[in-house]
N, C-alpha and C positions, 0 to 999 in steps of 0.2 A: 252290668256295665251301663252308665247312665247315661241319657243324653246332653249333649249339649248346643247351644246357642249361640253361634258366629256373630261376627259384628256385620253381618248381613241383616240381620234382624229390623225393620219399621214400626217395631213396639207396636202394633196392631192389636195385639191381645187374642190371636185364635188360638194359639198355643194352651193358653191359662184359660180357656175356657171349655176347652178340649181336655184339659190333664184329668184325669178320674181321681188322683188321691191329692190335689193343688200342693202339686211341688213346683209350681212355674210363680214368678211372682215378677212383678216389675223392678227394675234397677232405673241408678239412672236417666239410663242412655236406651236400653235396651229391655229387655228380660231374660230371668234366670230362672236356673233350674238347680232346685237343693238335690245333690248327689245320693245326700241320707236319705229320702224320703222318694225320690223316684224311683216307680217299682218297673222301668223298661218295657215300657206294654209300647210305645211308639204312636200313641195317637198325638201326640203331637205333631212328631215329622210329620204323618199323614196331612197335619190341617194348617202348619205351615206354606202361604201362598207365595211366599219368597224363596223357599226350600233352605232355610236359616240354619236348620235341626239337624243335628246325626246324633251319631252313638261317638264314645267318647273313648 
């Protein structure tokens, strides 16, 4: 199960710099997370300061 990225998000970039295999990329507005390619290790949620991230 992947996570994903609420529109809570302030495009900061901890997320994408955080993710170990860069399944986070920027959008937009926001940033994403490729479904296919995130392997659920949740360092993200951890290093989001907004708490943006969950599981999906």
């Amino acid at each position: 199960m992947a996570y994903v990225i609420s529109s809570d998000c302030v495009a900061c970039g901890a997320c994408a710099e955080s993710c170990p295999v860069s399944a986070i990329s920027e959008g937009e507005s926001q940033y994403i997370i490729d479904a296919d390619v995130c392997v659920d290790c949740g360092s993200c949620a951890s290093n989001c300061p907004v708490e943006a991230i969950a599981q999906a």
